[in-house]
TORFIZA-605409 format. One line per field, with one value per residue (C-alpha): residue number from 0; residue in one letter; x negated, z negated, y negated. Coordinates in nm, 3 decimals, decimal comma. Each point is the difference from the previous one (the first is absolute). Layout:
% residues N
paro <- c(NUM/...)
vexnu <- c(a/...)
u <- c(X/...)
w <- c(Z/...)
v <- c(Y/...)
% end
This chain:
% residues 337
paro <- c(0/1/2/3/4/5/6/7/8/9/10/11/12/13/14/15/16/17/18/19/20/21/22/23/24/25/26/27/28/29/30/31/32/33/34/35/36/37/38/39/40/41/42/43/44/45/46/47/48/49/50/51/52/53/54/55/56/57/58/59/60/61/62/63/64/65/66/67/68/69/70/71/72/73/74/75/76/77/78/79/80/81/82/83/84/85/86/87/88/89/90/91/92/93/94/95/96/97/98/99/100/101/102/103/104/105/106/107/108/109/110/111/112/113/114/115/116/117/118/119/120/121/122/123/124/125/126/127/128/129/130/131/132/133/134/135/136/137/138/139/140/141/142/143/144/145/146/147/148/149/150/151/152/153/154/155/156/157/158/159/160/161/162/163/164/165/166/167/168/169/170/171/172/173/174/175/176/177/178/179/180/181/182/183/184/185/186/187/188/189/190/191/192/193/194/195/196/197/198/199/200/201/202/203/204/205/206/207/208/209/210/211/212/213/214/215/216/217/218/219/220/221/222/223/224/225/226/227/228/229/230/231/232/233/234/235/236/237/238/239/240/241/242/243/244/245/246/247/248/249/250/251/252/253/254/255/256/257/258/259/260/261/262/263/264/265/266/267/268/269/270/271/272/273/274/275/276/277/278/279/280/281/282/283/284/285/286/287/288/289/290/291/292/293/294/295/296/297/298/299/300/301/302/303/304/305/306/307/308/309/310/311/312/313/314/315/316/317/318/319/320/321/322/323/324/325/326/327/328/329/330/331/332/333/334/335/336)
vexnu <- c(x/x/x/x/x/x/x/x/x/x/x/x/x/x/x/x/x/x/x/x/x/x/x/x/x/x/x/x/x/x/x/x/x/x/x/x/x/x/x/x/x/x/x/x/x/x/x/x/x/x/x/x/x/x/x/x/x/x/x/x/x/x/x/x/x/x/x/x/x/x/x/x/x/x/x/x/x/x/x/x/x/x/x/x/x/x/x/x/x/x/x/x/x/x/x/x/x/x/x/x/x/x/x/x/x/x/x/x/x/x/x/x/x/x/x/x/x/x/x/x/x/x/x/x/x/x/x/x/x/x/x/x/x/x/x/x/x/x/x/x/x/x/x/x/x/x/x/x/x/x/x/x/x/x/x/x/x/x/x/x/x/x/x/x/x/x/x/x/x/x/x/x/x/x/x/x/x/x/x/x/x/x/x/x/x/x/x/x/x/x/x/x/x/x/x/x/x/x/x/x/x/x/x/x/x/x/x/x/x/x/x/x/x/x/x/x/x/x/x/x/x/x/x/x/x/x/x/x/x/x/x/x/x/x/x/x/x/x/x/x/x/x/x/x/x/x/x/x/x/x/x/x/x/x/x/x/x/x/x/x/x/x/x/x/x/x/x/x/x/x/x/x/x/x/x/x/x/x/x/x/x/x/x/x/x/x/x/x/x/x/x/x/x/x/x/x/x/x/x/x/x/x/x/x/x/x/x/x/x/x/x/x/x/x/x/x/x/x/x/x/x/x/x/x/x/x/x/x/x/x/x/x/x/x/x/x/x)
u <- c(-11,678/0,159/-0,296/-0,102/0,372/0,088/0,306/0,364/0,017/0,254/0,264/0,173/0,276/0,286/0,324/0,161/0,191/-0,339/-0,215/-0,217/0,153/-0,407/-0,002/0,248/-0,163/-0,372/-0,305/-0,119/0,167/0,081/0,107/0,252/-0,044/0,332/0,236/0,270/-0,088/0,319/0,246/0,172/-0,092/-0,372/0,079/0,233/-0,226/-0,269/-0,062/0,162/0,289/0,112/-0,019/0,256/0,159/0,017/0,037/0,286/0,291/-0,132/-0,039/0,202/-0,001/-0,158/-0,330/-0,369/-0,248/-0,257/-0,361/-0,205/-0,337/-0,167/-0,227/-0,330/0,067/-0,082/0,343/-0,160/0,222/-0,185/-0,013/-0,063/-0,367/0,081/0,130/0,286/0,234/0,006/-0,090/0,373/0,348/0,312/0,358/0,313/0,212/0,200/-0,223/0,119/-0,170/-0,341/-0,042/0,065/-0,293/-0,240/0,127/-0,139/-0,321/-0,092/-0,034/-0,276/-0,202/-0,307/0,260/0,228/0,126/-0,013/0,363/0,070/0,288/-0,065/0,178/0,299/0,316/0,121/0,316/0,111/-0,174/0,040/0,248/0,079/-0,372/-0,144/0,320/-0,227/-0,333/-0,070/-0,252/0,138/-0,229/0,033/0,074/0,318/0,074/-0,271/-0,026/-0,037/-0,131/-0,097/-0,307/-0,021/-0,219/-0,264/-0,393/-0,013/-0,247/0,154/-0,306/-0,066/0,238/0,173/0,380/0,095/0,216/-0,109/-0,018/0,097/-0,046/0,123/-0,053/0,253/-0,184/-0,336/-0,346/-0,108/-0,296/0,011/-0,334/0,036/-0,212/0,105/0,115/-0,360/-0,121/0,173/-0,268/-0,187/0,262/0,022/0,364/0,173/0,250/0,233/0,275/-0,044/0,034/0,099/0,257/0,069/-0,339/-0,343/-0,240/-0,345/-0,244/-0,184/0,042/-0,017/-0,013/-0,344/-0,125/-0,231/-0,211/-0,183/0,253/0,192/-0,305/0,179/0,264/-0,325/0,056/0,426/-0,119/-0,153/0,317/0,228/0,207/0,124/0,310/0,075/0,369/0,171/0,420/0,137/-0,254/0,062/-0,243/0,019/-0,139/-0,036/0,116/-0,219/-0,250/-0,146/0,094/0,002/0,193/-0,078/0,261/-0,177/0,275/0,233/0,242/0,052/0,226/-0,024/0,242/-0,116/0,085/-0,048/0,076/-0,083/0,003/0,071/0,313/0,123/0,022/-0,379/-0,032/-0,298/-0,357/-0,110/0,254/-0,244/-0,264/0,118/0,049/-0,321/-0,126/0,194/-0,054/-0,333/-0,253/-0,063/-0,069/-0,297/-0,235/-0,028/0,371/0,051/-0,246/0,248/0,344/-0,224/0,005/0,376/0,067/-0,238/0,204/0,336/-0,030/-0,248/-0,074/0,319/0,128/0,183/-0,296/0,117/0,299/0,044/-0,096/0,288/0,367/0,198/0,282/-0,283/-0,199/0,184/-0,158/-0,294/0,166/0,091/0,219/0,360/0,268/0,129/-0,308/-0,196/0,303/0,001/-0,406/0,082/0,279/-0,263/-0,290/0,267/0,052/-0,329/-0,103/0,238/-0,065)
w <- c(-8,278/0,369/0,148/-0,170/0,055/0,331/0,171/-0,009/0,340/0,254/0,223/0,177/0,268/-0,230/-0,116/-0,269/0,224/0,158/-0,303/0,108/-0,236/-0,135/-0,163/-0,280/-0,015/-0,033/-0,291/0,056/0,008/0,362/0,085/0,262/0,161/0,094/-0,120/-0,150/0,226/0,113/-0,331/-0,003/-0,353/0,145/0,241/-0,270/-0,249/0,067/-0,323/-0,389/0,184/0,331/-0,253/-0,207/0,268/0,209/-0,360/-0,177/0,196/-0,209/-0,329/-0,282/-0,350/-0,120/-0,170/0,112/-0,263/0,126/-0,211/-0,076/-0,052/-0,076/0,233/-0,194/0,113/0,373/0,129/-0,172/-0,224/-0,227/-0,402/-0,228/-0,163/-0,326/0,195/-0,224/0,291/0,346/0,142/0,116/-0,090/0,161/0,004/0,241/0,186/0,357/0,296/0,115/-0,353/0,098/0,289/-0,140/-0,251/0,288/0,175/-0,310/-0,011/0,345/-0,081/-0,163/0,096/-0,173/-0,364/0,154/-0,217/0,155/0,056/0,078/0,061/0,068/0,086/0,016/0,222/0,292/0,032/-0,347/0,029/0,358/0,076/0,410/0,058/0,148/0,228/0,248/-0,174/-0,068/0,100/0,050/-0,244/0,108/-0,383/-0,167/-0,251/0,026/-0,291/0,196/-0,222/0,061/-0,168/0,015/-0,170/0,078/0,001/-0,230/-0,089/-0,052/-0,114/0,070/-0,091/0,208/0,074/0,024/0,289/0,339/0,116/0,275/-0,106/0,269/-0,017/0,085/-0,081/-0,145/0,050/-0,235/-0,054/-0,124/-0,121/-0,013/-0,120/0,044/-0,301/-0,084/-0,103/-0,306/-0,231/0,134/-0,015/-0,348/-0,042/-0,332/-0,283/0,141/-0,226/-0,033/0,375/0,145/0,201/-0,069/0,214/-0,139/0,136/0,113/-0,281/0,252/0,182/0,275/0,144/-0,235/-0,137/-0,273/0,151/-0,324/-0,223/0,250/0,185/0,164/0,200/0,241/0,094/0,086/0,197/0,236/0,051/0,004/0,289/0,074/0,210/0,079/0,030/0,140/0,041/0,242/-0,132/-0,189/-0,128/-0,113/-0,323/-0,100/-0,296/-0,308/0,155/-0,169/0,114/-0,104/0,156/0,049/0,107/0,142/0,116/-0,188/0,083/0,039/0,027/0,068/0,065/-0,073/0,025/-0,261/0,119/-0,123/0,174/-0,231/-0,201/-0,275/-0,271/0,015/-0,170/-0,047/-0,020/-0,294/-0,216/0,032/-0,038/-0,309/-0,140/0,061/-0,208/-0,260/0,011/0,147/0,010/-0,357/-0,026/-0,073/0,345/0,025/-0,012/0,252/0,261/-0,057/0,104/0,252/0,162/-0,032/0,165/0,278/0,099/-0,139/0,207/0,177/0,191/-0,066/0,351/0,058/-0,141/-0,373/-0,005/0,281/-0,240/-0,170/0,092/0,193/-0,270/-0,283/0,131/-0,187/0,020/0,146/0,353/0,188/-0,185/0,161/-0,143/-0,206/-0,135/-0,108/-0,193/-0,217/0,001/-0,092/-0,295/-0,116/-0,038/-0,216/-0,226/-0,079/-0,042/-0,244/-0,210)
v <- c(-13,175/-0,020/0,039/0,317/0,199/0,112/-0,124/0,225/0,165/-0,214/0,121/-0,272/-0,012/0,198/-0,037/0,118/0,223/0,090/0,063/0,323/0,269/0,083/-0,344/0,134/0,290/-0,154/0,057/-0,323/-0,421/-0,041/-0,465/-0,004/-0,326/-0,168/0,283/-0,260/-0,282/-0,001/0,019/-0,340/-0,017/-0,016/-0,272/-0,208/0,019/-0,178/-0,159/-0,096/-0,195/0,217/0,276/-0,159/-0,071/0,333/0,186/-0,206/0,210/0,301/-0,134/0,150/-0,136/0,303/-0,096/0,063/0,017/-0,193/-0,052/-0,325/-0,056/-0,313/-0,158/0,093/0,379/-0,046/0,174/0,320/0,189/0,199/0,061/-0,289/-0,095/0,239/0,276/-0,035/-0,066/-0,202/-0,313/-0,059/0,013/0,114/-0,156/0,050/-0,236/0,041/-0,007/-0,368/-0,145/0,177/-0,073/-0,409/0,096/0,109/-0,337/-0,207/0,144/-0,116/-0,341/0,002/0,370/-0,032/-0,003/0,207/0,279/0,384/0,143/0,347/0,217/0,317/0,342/-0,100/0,204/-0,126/0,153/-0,192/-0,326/-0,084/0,242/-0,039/-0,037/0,308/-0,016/-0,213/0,067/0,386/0,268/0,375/0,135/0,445/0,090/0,006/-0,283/-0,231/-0,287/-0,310/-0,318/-0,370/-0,194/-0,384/-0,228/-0,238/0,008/0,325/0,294/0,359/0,250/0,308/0,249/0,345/0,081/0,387/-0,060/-0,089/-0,330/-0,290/-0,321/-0,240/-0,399/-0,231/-0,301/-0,166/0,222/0,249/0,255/0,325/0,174/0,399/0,249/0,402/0,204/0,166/-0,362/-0,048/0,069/-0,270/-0,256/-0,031/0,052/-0,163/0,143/0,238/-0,097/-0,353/-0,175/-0,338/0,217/0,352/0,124/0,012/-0,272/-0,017/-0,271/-0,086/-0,377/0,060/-0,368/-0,015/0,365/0,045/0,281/-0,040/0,101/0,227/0,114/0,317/-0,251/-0,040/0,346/-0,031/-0,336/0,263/0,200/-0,361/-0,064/-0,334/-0,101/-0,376/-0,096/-0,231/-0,017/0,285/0,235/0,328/0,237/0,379/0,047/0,380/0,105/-0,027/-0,256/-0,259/-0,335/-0,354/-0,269/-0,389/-0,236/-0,343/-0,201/-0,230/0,214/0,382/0,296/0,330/0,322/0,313/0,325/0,307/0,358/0,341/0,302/0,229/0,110/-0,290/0,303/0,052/-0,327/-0,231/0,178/-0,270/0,174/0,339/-0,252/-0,169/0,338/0,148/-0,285/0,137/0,349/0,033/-0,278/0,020/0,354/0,143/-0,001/0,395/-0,058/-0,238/0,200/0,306/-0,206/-0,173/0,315/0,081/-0,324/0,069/0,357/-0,082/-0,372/-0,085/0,289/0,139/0,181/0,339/0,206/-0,120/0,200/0,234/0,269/-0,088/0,156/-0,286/0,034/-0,092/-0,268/-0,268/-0,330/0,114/0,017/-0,319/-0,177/-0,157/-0,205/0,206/0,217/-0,365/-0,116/0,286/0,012/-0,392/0,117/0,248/-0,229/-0,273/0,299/0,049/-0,348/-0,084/0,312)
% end
């Protein structure tokens, strides 16, 4: 599949107090080689035992959940043969008591178990961290997270907010495909996921172009970027991606941001809804709010109210603080009518 998907366009030479301001801005991934070469926890962690090491002045005894897999799954998390549930399961213990699991399983890799913890705050697990290792990300309250694990297979899924993903140790690969391809990556139950997002069927490691025939189609819109520790990458919001993790050992910080105001809320809410309300509908239906989405929207701009006295415009102008809290209290009322 790596030879078929072009490779994530490369900037190298930055900093994170050098990052060119486009890169947050960006429609596409964009690797920036190096850009947390120089965090201490990059240079002290260079595998399972100088992590614990360089990690164990920040542990708290606040549990991680952490999930297992058996050895017969390959490191790939995914749903279970029946479909009735997963091919894992989750428990919590402090971070110390992982990161003894992961040491286990490297005696004997070829039984090893697959160990994940992912999305998981900083600022409460390893509080004092991002006092030495931190990115000024230009957007207010930024939700910074680690991953750790060993050799491990994330698939496909999108995250509403922007993206940087930074890796402090191990290599890992992340395959991306842009918004538009979703109906050819065969995406899985919306309200049944391995973890809160809605995941991609395909295997990516070994697709089945026979029984997903349209993935051959997103393979020609993939983008690849190869990681190694000290790299970050921009990942735009609501792009596919799946991650690989191919050392014994690996973590990753990232960093979640949106640039909008926190009252708007998540978009999959609307999306959930319209499930609801619409997609069942009768088709002649459907075409006719199809078309009140598209002006009231999509191409919503000035021309959709200006005919409209300031003082009545409502929610149809652009909405601040205070006008998409009581849009928000308004929309509650009616769903629970």
């Amino acid at each position: 599949m790596t030879d078929v998907a072009k490779s994530v366009k490369r900037i190298a030479n930055c900093t994170p107090s050098t990052i060119p301001p486009e890169v947050f801005d960006a429609s596409e991934p964009v690797l920036l080689e190096g850009l947390v070469g120089d965090w201490p926890a990059v240079r002290g962690c260079g595998g399972l035992a100088e992590a614990g090491q360089y990690l164990q002045p920040y542990f708290t005894e606040h549990p991680v959940t952490a999930y297992i897999g058996p050895p017969s799954i390959g490191g790939r998390f995914f749903y279970n043969d029946e479909f009735t549930g997963f091919n894992f399961r989750s428990g919590s213990a402090p971070l110390e008591q992982v990161l003894l699991r992961l040491a286990e399983q490297q005696v004997a890799p070829d039984k090893a178990q697959a160990i994940y913890v992912g999305s998981t705050m900083i600022d409460r697990w390893l509080p004092g961290f991002r006092d030495n290792n931190d990115i000024p990300i230009p957007f207010p309250d930024p939700l910074v997270s680690f991953w750790l694990g060993n050799q491990t297979s994330i698939s496909a899924h999108y995250d509403f907010p922007d993206n940087m993903a930074c890796v402090v140790s191990g290599e890992r690969r992340f395959t991306l495909f842009p918004p538009e391809q979703v109906s050819n990556l065969y995406v899985g139950p919306v309200d049944q996921t391995p973890s809160g997002q809605a995941i991609s069927m395909v295997d990516f490691r070994n697709p089945d172009l026979h029984k997903f025939p349209k993935f051959a189609q997103a393979l020609e819109h993939a983008q690849i970027a190869e990681m190694k520790a000290g790299d970050a990458l921009f990942i735009p919001s609501m792009w596919w991606h799946q991650v690989e993790a191919f050392s014994q050992f690996n973590l990753l910080v990232n960093y979640w941001w949106c640039n909008s105001l926190p009252a708007l809320g998540s978009p999959s809410a609307a999306l959930m809804n319209a499930m609801l309300s619409i997609r069942d509908l009768p088709k002649r239906q459907r075409e006719g709010w199809k078309h009140m989405f598209e002006h009231y929207v999509f191409s919503a701009d000035e021309e959709t109210y200006a005919h409209i006295p300031e003082v009545g415009r409502g929610s149809l102008s652009p909405l601040d603080d205070t006008a998409a809290r009581r849009l928000r209290a308004n929309l509650l009322n009616k769903l629970n009518q």
